[in-house]
C-alpha positions as CSV (number, residue, x, y, z in Angstrom):
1,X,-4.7,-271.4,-21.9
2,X,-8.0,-272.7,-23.8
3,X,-8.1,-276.2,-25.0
4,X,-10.5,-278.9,-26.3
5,X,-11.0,-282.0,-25.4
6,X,-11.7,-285.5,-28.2
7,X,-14.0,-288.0,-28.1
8,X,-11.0,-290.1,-26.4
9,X,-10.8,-287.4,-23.8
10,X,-7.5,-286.0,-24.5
11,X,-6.5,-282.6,-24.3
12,X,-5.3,-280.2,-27.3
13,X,-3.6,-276.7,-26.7
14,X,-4.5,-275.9,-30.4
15,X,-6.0,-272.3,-30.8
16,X,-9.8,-271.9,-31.0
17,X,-10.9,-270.3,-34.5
18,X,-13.2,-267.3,-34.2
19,X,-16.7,-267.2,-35.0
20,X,-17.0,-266.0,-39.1
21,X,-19.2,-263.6,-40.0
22,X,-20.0,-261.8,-43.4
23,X,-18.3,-258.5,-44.0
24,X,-20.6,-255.7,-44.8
25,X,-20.2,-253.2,-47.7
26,X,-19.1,-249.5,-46.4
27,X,-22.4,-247.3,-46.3
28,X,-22.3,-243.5,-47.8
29,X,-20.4,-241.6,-45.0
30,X,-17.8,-244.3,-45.3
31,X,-17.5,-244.4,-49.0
32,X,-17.1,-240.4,-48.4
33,X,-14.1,-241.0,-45.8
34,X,-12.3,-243.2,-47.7
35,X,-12.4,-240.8,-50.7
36,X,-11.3,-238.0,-48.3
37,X,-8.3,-240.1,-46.8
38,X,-7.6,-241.7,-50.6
39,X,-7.3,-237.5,-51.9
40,X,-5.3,-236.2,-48.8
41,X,-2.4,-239.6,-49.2
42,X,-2.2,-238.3,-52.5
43,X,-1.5,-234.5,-52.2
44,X,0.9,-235.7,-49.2
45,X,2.7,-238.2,-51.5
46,X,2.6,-235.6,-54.4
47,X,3.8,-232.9,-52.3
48,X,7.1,-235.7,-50.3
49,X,7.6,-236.4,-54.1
50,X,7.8,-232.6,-55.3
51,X,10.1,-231.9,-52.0
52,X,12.4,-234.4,-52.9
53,X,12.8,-233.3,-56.4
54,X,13.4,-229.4,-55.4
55,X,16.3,-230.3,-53.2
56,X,18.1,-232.4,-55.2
């Protein structure tokens, strides 16, 4: 289990916090799979939604 130790050399078993970095925008061929994924949820939703509605 990590630990640190204090100045007065006692031990803590609190959790180490990762190293932050900056996030970096999405380039083109992501912008382009997100809008691909974002179109197909919809016509899936749409079509669970139209489903429902005919059997009932």
């Amino acid at each position: 289990m990590p630990y640190t130790t204090e100045e007065g050399g006692l031990l803590n078993n609190f959790a180490r916090e990762p190293k932050i970095y900056a996030a970096e925008p999405p380039n083109a061929g992501q912008k382009r799979t997100y809008l691909f994924v974002g179109i197909a949820a919809t016509v899936l939703v749409g079509g669970l939604i139209f489903v429902a509605f005919s059997v009932s």
